[in-house]
C-alpha positions in Angstrom: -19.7 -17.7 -11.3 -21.9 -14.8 -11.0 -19.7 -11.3 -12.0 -19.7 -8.9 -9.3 -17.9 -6.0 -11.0 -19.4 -3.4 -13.5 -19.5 -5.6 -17.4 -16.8 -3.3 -19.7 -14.6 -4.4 -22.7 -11.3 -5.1 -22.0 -9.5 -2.4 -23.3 -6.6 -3.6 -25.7 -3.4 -3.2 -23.9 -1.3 -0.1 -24.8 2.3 1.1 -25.0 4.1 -0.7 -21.9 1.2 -2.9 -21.0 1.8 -4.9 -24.1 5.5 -4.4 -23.5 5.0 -6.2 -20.3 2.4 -9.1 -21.2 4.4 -10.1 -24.6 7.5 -10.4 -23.1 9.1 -13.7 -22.3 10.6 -13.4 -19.4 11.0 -15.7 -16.7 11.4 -12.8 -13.8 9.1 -9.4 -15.3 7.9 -6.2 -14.0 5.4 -3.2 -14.6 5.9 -0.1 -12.7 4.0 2.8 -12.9 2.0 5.5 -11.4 -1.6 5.2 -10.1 -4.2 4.7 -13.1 -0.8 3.3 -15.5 -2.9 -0.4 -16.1 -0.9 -2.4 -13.7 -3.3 -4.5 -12.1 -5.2 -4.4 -15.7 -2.2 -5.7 -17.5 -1.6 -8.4 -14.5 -5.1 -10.1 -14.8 -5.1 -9.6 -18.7 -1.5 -12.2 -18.0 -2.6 -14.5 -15.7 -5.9 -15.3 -17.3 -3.4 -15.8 -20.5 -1.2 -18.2 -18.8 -4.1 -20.2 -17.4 -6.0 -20.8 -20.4 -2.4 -21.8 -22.4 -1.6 -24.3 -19.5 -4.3 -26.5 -18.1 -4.1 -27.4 -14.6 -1.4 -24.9 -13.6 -2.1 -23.4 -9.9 -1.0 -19.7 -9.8 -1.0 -17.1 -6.9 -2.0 -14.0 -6.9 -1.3 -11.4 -3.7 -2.4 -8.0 -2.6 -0.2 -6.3 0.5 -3.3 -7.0 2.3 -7.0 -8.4 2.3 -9.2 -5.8 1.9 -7.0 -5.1 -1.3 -7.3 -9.0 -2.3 -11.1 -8.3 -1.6 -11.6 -4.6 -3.2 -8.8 -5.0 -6.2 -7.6 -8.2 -7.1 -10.8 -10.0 -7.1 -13.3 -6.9 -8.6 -10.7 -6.8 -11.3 -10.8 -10.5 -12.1 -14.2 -10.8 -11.8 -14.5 -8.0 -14.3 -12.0 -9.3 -16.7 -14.2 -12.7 -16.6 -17.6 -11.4 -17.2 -16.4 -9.2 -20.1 -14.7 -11.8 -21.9 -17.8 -13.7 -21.9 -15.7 -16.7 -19.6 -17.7 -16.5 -16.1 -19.7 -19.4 -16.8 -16.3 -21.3 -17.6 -15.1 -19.9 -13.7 -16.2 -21.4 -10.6 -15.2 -19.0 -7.1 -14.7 -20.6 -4.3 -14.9 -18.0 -1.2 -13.8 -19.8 1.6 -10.3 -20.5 -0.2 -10.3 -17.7 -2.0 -9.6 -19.6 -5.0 -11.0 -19.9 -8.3 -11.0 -22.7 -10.9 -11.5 -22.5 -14.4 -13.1 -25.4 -16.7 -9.8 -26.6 -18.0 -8.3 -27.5 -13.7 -6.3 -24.2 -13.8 -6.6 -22.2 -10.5 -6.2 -19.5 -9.7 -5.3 -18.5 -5.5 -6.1 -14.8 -4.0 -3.7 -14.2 -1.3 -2.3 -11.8 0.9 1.1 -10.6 1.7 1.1 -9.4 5.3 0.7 -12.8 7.2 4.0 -14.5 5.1 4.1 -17.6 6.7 0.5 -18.4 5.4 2.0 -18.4 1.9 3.8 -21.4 2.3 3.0 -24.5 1.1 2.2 -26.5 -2.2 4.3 -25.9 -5.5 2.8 -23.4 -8.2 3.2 -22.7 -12.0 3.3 -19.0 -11.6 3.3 -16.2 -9.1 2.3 -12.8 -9.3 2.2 -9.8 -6.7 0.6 -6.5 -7.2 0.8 -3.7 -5.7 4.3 -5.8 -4.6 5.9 -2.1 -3.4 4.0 -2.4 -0.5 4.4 -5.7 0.5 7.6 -7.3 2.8 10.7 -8.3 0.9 10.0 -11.7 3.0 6.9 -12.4 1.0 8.5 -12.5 -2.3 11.2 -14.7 -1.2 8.4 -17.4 0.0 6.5 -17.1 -2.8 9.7 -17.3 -5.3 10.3 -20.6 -4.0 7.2 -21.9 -4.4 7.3 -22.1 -8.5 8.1 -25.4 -8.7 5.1 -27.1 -10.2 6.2 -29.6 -12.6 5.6 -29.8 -16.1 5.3 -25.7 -16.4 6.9 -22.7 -17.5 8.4 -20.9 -14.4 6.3 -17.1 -14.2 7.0 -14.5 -11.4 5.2 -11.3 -12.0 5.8 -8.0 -9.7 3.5 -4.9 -10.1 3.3 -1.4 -8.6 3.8 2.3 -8.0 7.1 2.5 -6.4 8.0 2.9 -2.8 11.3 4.5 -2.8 14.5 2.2 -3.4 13.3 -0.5 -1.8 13.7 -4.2 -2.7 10.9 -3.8 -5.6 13.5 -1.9 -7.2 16.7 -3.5 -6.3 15.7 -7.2 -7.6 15.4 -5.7 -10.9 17.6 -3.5 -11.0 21.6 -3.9 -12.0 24.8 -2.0 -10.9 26.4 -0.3 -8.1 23.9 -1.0 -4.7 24.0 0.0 -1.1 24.8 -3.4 0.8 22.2 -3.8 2.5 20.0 -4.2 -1.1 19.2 -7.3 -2.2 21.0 -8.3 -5.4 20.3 -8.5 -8.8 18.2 -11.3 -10.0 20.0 -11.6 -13.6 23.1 -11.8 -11.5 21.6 -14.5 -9.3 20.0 -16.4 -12.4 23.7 -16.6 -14.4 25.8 -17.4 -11.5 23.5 -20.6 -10.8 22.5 -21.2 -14.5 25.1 -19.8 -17.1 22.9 -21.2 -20.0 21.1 -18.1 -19.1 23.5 -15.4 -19.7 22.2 -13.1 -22.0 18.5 -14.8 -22.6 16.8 -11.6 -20.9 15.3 -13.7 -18.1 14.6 -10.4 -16.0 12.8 -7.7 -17.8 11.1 -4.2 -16.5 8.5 -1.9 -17.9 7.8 1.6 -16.7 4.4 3.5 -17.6 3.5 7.0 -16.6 -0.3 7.1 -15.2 -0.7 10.6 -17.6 0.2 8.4 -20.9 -2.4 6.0 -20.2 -5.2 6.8 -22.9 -7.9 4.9 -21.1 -7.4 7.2 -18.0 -10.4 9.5 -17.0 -10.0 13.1 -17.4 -11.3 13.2 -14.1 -8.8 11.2 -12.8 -5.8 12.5 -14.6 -6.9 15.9 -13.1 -7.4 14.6 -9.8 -3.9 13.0 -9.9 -2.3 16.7 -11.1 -3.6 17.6 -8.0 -3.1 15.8 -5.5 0.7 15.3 -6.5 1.7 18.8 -8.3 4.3 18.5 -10.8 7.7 19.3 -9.9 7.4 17.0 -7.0 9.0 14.0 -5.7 5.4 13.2 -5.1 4.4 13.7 -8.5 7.4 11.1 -10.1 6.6 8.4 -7.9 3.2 8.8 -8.2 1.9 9.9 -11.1 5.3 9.1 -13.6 6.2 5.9 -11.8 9.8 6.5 -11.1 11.4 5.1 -8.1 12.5 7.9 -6.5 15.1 9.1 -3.6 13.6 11.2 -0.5 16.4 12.7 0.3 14.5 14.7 3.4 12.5 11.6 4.6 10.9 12.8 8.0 10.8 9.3 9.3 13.9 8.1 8.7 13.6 5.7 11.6 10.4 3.8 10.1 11.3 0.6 8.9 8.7 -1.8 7.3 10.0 -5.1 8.3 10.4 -3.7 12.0 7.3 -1.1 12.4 4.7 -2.9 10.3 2.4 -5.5 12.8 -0.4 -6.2 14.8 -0.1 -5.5 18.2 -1.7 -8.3 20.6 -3.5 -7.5 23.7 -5.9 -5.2 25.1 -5.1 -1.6 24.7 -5.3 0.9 27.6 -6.7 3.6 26.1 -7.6 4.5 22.2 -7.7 7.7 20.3 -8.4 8.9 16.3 -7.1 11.9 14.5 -9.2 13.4 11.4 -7.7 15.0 9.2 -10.1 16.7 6.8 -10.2 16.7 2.9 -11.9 16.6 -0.3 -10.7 16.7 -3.7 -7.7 15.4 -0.8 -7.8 12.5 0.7 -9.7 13.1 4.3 -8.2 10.2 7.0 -9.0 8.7 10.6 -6.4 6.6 11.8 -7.0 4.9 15.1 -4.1 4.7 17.5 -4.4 3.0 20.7 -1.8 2.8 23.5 -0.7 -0.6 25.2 0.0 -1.3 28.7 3.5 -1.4 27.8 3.9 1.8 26.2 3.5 0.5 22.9 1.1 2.3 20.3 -0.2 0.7 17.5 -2.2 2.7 13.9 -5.1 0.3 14.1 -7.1 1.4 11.0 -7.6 3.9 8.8 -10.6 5.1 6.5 -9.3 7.4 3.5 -11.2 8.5 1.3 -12.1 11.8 -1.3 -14.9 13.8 -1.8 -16.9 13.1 1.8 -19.3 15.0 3.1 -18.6 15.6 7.0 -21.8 14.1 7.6 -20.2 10.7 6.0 -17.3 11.4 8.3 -19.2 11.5 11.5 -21.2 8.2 10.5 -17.7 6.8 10.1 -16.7 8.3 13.6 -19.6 6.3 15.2 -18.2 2.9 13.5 -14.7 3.4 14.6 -16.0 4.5 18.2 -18.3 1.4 18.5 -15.2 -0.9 17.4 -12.9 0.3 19.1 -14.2 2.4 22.1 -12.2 6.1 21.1 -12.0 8.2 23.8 -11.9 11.1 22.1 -11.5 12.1 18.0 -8.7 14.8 17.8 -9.6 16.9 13.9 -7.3 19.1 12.1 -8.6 22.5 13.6 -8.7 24.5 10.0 -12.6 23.0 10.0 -14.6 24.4 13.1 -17.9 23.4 11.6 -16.7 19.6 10.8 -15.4 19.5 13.9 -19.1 20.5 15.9 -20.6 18.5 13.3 -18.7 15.3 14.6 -18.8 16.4 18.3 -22.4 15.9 18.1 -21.7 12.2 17.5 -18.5 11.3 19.2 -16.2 12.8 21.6 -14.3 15.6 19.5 -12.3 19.0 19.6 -9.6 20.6 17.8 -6.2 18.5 17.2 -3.3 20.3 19.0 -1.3 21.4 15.4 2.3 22.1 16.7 3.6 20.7 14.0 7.3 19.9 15.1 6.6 19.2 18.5 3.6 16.4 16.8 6.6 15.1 14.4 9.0 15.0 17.4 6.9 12.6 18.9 5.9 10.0 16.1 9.6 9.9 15.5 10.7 9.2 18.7 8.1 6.7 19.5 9.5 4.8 16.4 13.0 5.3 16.9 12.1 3.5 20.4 10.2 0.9 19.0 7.1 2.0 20.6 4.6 2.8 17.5 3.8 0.2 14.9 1.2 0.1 11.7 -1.2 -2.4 10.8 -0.4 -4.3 8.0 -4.0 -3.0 7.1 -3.1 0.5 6.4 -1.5 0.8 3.4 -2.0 4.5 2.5 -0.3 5.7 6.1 2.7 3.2 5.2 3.2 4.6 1.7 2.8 8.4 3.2 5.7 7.0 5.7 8.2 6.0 3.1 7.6 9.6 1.3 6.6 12.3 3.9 9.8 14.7 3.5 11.0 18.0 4.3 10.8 21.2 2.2 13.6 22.2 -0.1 15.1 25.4 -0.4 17.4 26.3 -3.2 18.3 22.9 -3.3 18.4 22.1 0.0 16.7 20.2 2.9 15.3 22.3 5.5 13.9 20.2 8.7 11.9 22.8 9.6 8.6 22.5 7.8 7.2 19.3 5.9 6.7 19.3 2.7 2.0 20.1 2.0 1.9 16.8 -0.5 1.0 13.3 0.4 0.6 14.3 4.3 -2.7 13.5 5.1 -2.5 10.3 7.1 0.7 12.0 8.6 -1.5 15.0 10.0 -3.7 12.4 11.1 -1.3 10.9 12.9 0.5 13.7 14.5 -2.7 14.9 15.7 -3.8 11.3 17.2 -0.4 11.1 18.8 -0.5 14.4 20.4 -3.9 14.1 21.7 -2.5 11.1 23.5 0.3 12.5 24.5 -2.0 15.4 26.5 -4.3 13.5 27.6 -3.2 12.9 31.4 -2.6 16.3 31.7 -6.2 17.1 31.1 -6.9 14.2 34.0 -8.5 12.6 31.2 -6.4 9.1 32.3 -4.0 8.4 34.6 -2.8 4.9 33.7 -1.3 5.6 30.7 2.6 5.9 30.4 4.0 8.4 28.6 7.1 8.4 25.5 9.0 11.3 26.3 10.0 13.5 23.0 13.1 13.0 21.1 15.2 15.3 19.4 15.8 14.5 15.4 
C-alpha cells in the first residue's frame, strides 16, 4: 500500500490518550476539544487490536464520507507508513477496506446512510467524531460485535455536541426521559457478573493540554472560541455543555438532517466572509413543495476572495445558483465575486433572517445534508447573548456563527426574491414568531 499522508513519528500518547488506549474496557470513550488526539489515539487503538487478534474485522466510521476520505483514512494511512507497516497493508478502494498481512481488516464507513451499516458480525467497532453522527448509527453498529472468538471493543470519539446521546450512554445519574440510558446500567441488569468490572469508561482531554498541539493552532483555537465562552468549553476544553439560549431550539438531528430528492425549483448560496474565521457558502435550494434543503457547504480559513470566487464558479456550475447573497461588511469581496457569478449584498436583518430559518424548521420545511457537518454543529450551539446572567433573545451571540450568517443570508435572499420578479414559481414560508 502506497502512503498517501505526510511520513511523521507517531507521537507517544500523552495524559488521557494513554488513559483511553490502556484501559480495558469493553464500552470506552475520549472526549475532547479540537486538536485533543482523538482520532490519533483511535487509529493508535485499532491498529493495536488488529495486530493482537488475527483475522478480526473492525469498523471504523466518520459522520460522513468526505470525513471517512479526508480524516479517517489520511490518519491511517499515516499511522501505517510511519510505523514502517504499509508494505504489511493492502487498501482496497472500492470497499473501502483494508487488510493487513495477518487477515485482520479493517472497514471505513460512514454514519449518515445507517442502513448501509448492517450486515456481517465484527470484532470491534469504533466511531469518531461519533457527536455528530445519529444515535441510530451506534445502535446498528453495537449489534454488530458479535464476531466469534474475540474480545467485544466499542470505541466512541469526539468534541461534544451538547447533551446529546454521546453523552448520555456514558454518562450515569439523574436524566431527562427522553435520554438514552446508561450503558453500565444496561450491562449489569443483563449480565450481573459485570457489576463493578468498569466495563464503561470515559476520558476527557482539553485541546490546550495537548503538548504536540501547534502554537499556531492553539492560537487559532483562542480565537476563534474566546475563553469565557460556552464555545470555548465545548470546543477547545471538551466539556459537554448546556446552551441554555439555543436559537434553534426546533432543529432536531434525527428529524432535519437528510437529503432531499427531486429537482429543486430554484437555488441560492450565502457567503459569509472570513479569515483567521471560518469563511462559508452554503447552498440552499427550494423544492416544489416548499421544502428547502443546505446542499453543501465549503468552510474554510485563511482564503483569499479570489479562492472564494473560483469556489463560487464550482458551486454555480453544480448546482445552477441564481444568485450568491455575501455578508455586506466586504464591498470589495463582494464586486470581486460579482465578476464571476451573480452576487450583491445579503439582506442582514438579523432577527427577521433568524425568524425565518426557525420557522421553516419548526414547519419542517428546511433540512441539512448529512454532508455539512460544520452548519449542523453551529446548529446545536448558535445561542443568544447573556446579560447578567441572563438570556436575552435579542442579539446572537458573535462566536461559532458563521455558517449561521450564511444561512440567514441564503434564506432571506430567497425569501425576496419574487418580490424583485426574480421568480414567480416559488412558494413562499411565511415568518414565525419565536
Amino acid at each position: 500500500m502506497a502512503a498517501t499522508a505526510e511520513l511523521r513519528e507517531i507521537s507517544p500518547p500523552w495524559g488521557p490518550q494513554k488513559q483511553f488506549i490502556k484501559s480495558g474496557a469493553v464500552f470506552k470513550k475520549y472526549q475532547g476539544g479540537q486538536g485533543s488526539g482523538k482520532t490519533v489515539a483511535g487509529v493508535f487503538e485499532i491498529r493495536r487490536y488488529i495486530k493482537r487478534h488475527a483475522g478480526a474485522i473492525v469498523i471504523c466510521t466518520e459522520p460522513t464520507y468526505p470525513m471517512v476520505r479526508d480524516i479517517l483514512k489520511v490518519e491511517f494511512d499515516r499511522q501505517f507508513a510511519a510505523a514502517g507497516e504499509a508494505d504489511l497493508v493492502t487498501w482496497t478502494g472500492g470497499e473501502h477496506k483494508y487488510r493487513l498481512a495477518n487477515g485482520s481488516e479493517i472497514w471505513l464507513r460512514q454514519c449518515d446512510k445507517e442502513d448501509a451499516l448492517r450486515g456481517p458480525s465484527v470484532a470491534a467497532v469504533w466511531m469518531d467524531e461519533a457527536a455528530q453522527s445519529p444515535y441510530g448509527a451506534f445502535r446498528i453498529l453495537v449489534g454488530r460485535v458479535r464476531q466469534q472468538g474475540y474480545p467485544a471493543l466499542i470505541m466512541v470519539t469526539g468534541t461534544p455536541r451538547g447533551r446529546n446521546w454521546f453523552h448520555w450512554v456514558f454518562t450515569p445519574g439523574e436524566r431527562p426521559d427522553d435520554a438514552p440510558p446508561y450503558l453500565q446500567d444496561i450491562l449489569e441488569a443483563e449480565l450481573p457478573e459485570m457489576a463493578g468490572q468498569g466495563a464503561v469508561a470515559s476520558f476527557e482531554a482539553a485541546a490546550i493540554d495537548n503538548p504536540y498541539l501547534p502554537p499556531i493552532t492553539r492560537a487559532n483555537l483562542l480565537a476563534a472560541y474566546p475563553v469565557g465562552t460556552l464555545l470555548h468549553q465545548q470546543e477547545v476544553l471538551g466539556k459537554a455543555v448546556v446552551f441554555e439560549g439555543l436559537i434553534y431550539k426546533q432543529f432536531d438531528y434525527e428529524r432535519h438532517v437528510r437529503e432531499l430528492p427531486g429537482r429543486p425549483v430554484v437555488t441560492v448560496a450565502g457567503v459569509d466572509w472570513g479569515w483567521t474565521k471560518p469563511g462559508v457558502i452554503l447552498v440552499l435550494s427550494m423544492y416544489p413543495d416548499g421544502a428547502m434543503a443546505v446542499r453543501e457547504e465549503v468552510y474554510e480559513t485563511e482564503k483569499q476572495p479570489a479562492w472564494w470566487a473560483a469556489e463560487a464558479v464550482r458551486l454555480r456550475d453544480a448546482y445552477g445558483i441564481l444568485c450568491f447573497f455575501c455578508d455586506p461588511s466586504e464591498p470589495d469581496n463582494i464586486a470581486l465575486m460579482a465578476e464571476h457569478v451573480a452576487a450583491e449584498a445579503a439582506n442582514n436583518a438579523v432577527i427577521p433572517g433568524i425568524t425565518l430559518v426557525a420557522g421553516a424548521f419548526n414547519d419542517g420545511l428546511l433540512y441539512v445534508s448529512p454532508e455539512c457537518p460544520r452548519t449542523i454543529s453551529e446548529l446545536q450551539s448558535y445561542s443568544w447573548k447573556e446579560r447578567k446572567g441572563e438570556v436575552r433573545n435579542d442579539e446572537p451571540e458573535k462566536v461559532g456563527d458563521h455558517a449561521m450568517d450564511a444561512l440567514r443570508y441564503a434564506r432571506m435572499g430567497l425569501h425576496e426574491l419574487p418580490r424583485r420578479a426574480v421568480s414567480t414559481t416559488i412558494r413562499l414560508v411565511e415568518p414565525v414568531r419565536i
